[in-house]
N, C-alpha and C positions, 0 to 999 in steps of 0.2 A: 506819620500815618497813625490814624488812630487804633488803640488797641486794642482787640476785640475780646469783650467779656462774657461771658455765659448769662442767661437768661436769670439763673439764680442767684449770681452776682448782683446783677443790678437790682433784682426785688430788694433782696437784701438791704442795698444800699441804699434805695430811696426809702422803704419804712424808715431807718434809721435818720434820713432827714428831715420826717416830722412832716416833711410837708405834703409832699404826694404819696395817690395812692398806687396801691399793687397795679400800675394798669399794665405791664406785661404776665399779668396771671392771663395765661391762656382759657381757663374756666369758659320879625324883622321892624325889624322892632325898631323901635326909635332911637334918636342916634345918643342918646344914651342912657339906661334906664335907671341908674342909681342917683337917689337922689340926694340931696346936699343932707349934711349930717344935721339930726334936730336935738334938742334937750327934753328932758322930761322930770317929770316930778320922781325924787329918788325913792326907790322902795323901801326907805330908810324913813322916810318920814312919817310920822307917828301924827293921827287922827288926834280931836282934841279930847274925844272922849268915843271911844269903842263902840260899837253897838252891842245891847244886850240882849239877853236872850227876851226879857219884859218888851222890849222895843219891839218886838217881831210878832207880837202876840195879835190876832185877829187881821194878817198883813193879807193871808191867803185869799180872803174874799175879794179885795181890791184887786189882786191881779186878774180876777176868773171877770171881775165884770168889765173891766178894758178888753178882754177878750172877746167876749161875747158882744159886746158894743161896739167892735171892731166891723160889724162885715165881713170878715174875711172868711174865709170856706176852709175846709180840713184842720190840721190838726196844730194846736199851737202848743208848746214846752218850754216853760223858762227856771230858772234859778239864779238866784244870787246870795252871794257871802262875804262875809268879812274876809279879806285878802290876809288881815295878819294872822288872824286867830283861827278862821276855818267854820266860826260859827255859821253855820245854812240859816239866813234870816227869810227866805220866803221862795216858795216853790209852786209852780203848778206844773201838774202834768211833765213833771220833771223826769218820771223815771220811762217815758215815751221814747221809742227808738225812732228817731228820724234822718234824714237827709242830712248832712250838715254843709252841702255844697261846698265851697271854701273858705268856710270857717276848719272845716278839714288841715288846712294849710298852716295850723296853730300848732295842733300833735305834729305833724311834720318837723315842722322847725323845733322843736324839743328833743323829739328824734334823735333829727341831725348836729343839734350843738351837743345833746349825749354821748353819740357814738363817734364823731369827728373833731368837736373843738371846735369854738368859734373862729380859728385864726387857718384853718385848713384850706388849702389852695387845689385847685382842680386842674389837673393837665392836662396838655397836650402836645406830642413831640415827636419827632422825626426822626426815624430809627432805621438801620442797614444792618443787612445779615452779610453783609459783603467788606471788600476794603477798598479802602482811599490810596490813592496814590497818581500824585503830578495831575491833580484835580479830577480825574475820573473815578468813578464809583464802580466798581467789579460786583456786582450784585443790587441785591432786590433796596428799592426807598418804601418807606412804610409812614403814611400820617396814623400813628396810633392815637385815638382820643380816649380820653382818663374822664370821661363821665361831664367835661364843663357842659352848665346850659348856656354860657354865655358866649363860648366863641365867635367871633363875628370873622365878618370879612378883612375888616383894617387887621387883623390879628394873624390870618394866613398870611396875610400880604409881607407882615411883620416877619415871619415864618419862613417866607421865602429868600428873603435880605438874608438871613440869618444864615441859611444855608449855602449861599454863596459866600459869607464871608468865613464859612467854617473851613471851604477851600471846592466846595464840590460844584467842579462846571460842565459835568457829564454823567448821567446814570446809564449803566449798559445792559440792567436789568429789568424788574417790572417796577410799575407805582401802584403799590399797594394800600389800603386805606382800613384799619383794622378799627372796628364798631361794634366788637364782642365783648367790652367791658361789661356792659348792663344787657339786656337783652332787649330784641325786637319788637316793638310793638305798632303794628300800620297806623294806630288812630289810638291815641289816651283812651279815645270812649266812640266805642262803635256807630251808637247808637247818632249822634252826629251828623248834621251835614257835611256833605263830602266835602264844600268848599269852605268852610270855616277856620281861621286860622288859630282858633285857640283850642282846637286839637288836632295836631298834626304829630307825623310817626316818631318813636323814640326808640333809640339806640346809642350805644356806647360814647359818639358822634355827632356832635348837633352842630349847625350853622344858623346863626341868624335865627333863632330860637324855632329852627326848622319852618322857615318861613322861606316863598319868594314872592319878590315883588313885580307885580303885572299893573303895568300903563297903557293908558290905549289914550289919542288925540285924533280926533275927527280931520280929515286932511281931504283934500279937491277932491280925491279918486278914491272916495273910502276911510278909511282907520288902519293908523300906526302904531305898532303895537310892541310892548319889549318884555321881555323876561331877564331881570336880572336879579344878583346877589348882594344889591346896595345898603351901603353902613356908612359909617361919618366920614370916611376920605375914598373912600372906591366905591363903581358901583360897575363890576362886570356881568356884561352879558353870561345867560348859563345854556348851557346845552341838554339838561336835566330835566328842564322843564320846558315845556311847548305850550302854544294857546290859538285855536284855532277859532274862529270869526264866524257861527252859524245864522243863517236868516231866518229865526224864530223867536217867539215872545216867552216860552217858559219849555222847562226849567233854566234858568239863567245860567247855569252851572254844570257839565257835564265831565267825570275825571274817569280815566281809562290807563292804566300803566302797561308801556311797552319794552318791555327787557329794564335797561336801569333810565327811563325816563317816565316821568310822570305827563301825558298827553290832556289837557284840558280843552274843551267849547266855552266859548260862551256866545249867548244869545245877542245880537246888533242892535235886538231893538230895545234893548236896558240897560245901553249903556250912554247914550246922550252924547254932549259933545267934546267932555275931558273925564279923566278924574284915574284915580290907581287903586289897589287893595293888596294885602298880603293875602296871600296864599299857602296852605298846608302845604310840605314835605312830605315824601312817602319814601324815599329813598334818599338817606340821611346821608349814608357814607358815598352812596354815587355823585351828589350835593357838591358836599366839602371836600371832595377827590376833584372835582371839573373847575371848582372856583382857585383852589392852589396850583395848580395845571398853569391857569392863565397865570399865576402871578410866578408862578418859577420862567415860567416862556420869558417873562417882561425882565426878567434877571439872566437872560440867555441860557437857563437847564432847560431841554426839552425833554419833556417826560413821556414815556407809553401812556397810552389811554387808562383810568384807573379801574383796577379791582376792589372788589369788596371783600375781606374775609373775616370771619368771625372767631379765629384763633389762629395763633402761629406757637412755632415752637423753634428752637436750634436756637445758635448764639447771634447775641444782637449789638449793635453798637449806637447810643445815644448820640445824634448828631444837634438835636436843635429839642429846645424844653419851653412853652409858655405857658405861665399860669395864669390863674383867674384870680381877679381878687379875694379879700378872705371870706369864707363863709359867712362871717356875721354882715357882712356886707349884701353877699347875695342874699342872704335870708331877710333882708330890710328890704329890697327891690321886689323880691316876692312877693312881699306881704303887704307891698303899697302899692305893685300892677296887678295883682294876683296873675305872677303869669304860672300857668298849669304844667308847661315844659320844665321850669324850673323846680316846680316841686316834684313833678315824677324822677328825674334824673336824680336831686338830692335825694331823694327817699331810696329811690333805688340803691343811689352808691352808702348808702347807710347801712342798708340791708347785706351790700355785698361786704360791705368791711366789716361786719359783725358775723359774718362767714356762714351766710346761709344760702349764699348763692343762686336767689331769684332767678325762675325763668318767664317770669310777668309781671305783670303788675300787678293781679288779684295774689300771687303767692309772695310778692313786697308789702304790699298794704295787710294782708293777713299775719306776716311776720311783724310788721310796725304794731300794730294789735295787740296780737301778741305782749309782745314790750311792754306795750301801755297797761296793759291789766297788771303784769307783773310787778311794772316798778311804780305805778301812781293808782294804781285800785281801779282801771276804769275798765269793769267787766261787763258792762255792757255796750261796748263798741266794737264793732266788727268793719273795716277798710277795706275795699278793694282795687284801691288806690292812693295814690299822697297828695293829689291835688283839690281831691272831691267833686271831681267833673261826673266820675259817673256815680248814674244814681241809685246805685243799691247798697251804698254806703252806709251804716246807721250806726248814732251814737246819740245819749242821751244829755239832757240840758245838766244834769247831778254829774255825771262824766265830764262835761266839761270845764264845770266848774273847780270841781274836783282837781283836775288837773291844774290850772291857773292858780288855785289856791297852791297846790304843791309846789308849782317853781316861783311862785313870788319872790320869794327871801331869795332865790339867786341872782334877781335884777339880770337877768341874761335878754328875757323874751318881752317884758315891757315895752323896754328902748326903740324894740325893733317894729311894733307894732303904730298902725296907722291914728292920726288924732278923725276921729269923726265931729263933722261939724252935728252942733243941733240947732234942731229950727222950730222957728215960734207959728203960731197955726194959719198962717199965709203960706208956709214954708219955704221963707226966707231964712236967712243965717240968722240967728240969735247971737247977737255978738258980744251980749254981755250977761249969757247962760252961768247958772253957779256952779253946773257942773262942765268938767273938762273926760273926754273918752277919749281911750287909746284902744283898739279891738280891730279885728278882721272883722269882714262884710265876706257874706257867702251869696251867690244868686243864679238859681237855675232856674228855668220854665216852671214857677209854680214852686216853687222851693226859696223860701230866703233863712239868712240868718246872722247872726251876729253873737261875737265874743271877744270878751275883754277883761278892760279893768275901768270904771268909773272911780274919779276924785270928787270928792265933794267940796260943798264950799268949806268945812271945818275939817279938810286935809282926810278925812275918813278914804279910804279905798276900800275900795268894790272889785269883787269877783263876779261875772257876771255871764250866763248864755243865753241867749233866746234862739230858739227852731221853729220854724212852720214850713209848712208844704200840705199841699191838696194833689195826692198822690193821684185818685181817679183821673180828675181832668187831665193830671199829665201824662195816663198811660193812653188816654186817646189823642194824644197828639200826633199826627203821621210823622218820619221824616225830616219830610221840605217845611213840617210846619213849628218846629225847632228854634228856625231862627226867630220867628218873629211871631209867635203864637196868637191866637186872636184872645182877648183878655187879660193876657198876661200881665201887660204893661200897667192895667189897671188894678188887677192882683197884687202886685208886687208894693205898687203903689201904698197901698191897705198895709201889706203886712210894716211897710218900713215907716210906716205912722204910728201905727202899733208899738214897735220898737221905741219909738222916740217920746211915746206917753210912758212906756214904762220906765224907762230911765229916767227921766222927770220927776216920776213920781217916787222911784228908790233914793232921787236926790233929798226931795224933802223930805222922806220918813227918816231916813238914817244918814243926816247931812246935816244936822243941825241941832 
């Protein structure tokens, strides 16, 4: 029978393994999103000749007239440096507080290899305040989550095996499902359409990067339609989510929560004759509480209907542990899906391990800020988040760079960072361009941006940010007009032109 340890035991002993966190401190993705590992130019390698400070002399007017030549409406900021030396070879409007959308997701992940370690595993595990004995369980089963954004389906399923082979073929008390690691948030960013899945609610506990998947096929007598929790080997039906079949033309999308179920509409006559969409989460732990349910049933434990609580206390006993791959792993999938689950959850569990104990996201992204001004000088950026979804975020192009420049020499955050194709003025691929980019792409309604590191053809690296956003237009955007703005697409279009003249032209000035 297992032996039951006290709550402070076991903290104890998992800090002590390095690998997980405090998660008993009481305080859909594609089927797989990590991708194959790439090489990169080493931060070790030395340009053939530096750039000088002569080299940068009269550079600023070139940028201001790509700008203005540009089209493009509101406000643009960029800066770039020498990566080894730090020298700022050319700036406009750099010291401009803007948006930085998900280029945000750069600070993040510096953050998090700061304050966690690239090689940091994310938990999640199965835990009783009761005892074992001749396979029943005398007390409460608990799915505690330790902050993963990755958990998926195939993983509770995992979970479930797991628990049956640890001995237990009977729980006589409740199933409990604890999502008080990090705190509650309904939606990343309010401001959002409700049916959107690249913000959906965040808690201690995420499934399926809080995602479900709705199908609907046109059949003789109507539309068939499914709500499930599908990943690479399972895909069970949920009971958390509903979707009901209205006979009107707009809004496509109607979401209404009733106790722990999330109730959606949608409209019959926009949806044609197949097709499926992920769908936001609102209720995380009620989720991953109903999809482990089915997969203990399919191993013969049948569980009470789950609860949700957001702390527990008394002694506990660790029956089943899985982790997530390591952080530098997640922080490479982030930063080449941009998915937004994943940066608020790592930022969050950053903040909480650095023991400020977040109760949002504006008071994690404030704390992450915080940091950044301290330990890398970037005093004029203010976060209210770790993904850069929402838009009151601002930091400036000299901030960013700033920052790039400071972690170079640890070769940590390069690796991880996306190759951006560039293209020649058809915009097609350039496939035999002299420069090579590694950077995140940020893009909201009317907000883009870009940050990195530029090689040039003579091995020189480039520190580099560019910001734009046309703030007005995007505060008169209603809502529903969010997803799909009118202009936007042409907007955006400009700015990422923009972008690709200026790297262009940083390659020939200080590349050769």
């Amino acid at each position: 029978m297992p032996r039951l340890v006290s709550r402070r035991t076991i903290i104890a002993s998992l800090a002590a393994s390095a690998a997980l966190p405090q998660v008993l401190d009481a305080g859909a993705p594609r089927t797989s999103v990590r991708p194959k590992a790439r090489g990169g130019t080493p931060a070790t390698a030395a340009p053939a000749a530096a750039p000088t400070a002569e080299r940068v002399q009269n550079a600023q007017s070139g940028a201001e007239q790509l700008v203005k030549g540009s089209g493009l409406s509101g406000e643009v900021g960029v800066a770039v440096a020498d990566a080894r030396t730090g020298l700022m070879l050319e700036t406009y409007n750099a010291d401009a507080g803007l948006a930085p959308a998900s280029v945000a997701k750069v600070l993040t992940s510096v953050y998090a290899l700061d304050t966690l370690g690239p090689a940091y595993r994310f938990p999640t595990q199965l835990l009783t305040d009761g005892t074992l004995s001749n396979g029943r369980l005398d007390g409460d089963l608990i799915l505690a989550g330790g902050g993963d954004p990755t958990l998926d389906t195939d993983a509770l399923a995992d979970m479930a095996a797991k628990l049956k082979a640890a001995g237990v073929r009977e729980v006589r008390g409740r199933f409990l499902v604890y999502d008080g690691y990090l705190p509650y948030e309904r939606s990343i960013d309010e401001g959002q359409p409700e049916h959107v899945g690249y913000s959906p609610a965040v808690s201690g506990i995420a499934l399926n990067f809080n995602r479900v998947h709705f199908e609907w096929r046109r059949q003789s007598n109507g539309y068939g339609v499914a709500m499930d929790a599908r990943s690479g080997r399972h895909r069970p039906e949920v009971t958390t989510a509903t979707m009901q079949l209205v006979n009107r033309a707009t809004p496509i999308y109607t979401y209404n929560r009733k106790g722990a179920t999330d109730e959606w509409t949608v409209a019959v006559q926009a949806l044609g004759g197949a097709g499926s969409r992920w769908l936001p989460v609102r209720n995380p732990g009620e989720y991953a509480g109903d999809v482990f349910r089915t997969f203990a049933r399919a191993q013969g434990i049948v569980l009470k209907e789950p609860e949700t609580i957001r702390r527990f206390s008394g002694r506990v006993e660790v029956l089943v542990t899985h982790l997530s791959a390591p952080l530098r792993d997640l922080l490479r999938d982030m930063l080449k899906f941009s998915n937004n689950l994943m940066a608020e959850m790592i930022g969050l569990t950053a903040s909480t391990v650095r023991g400020s104990r977040p109760r949002s996201l504006k008071d994690s992204g404030r704390d992450m800020s915080r940091w950044a001004a301290k330990t890398y000088g970037m005093n004029d950026t203010l976060y209210v988040d770790h993904s850069g979804l929402g838009p009151d975020s601002r930091t400036t192009a000299k901030d960013m760079v700033t920052l790039l420049v400071r972690v170079y020499p640890k070769n940590q955050l390069r690796p991880l960072l996306k190759p951006i194709a560039m293209r020649d003025s058809s915009g097609n691929t350039a496939r035999n361009h002299p420069a090579t980019v590694d950077a995140k792409t940020g893009t909201l309604n009317f907000v883009s941006g870009l940050g990195g590191y530029i090689t040039t053809r003579d091995g020189t690296v480039l520190a580099f940010a560019y910001f734009s956003a046309d703030m007005d237009i995007r505060s008169r955007l209603t809502k529903a007009q969010r997803d799909r703005p009118p202009g936007g697409r042409n907007w955006n279009y400009r700015s990422k032109a923009l972008q690709q003249k200026m790297i262009t032209r940083w390659e020939k000035l200080y590349g050769s």
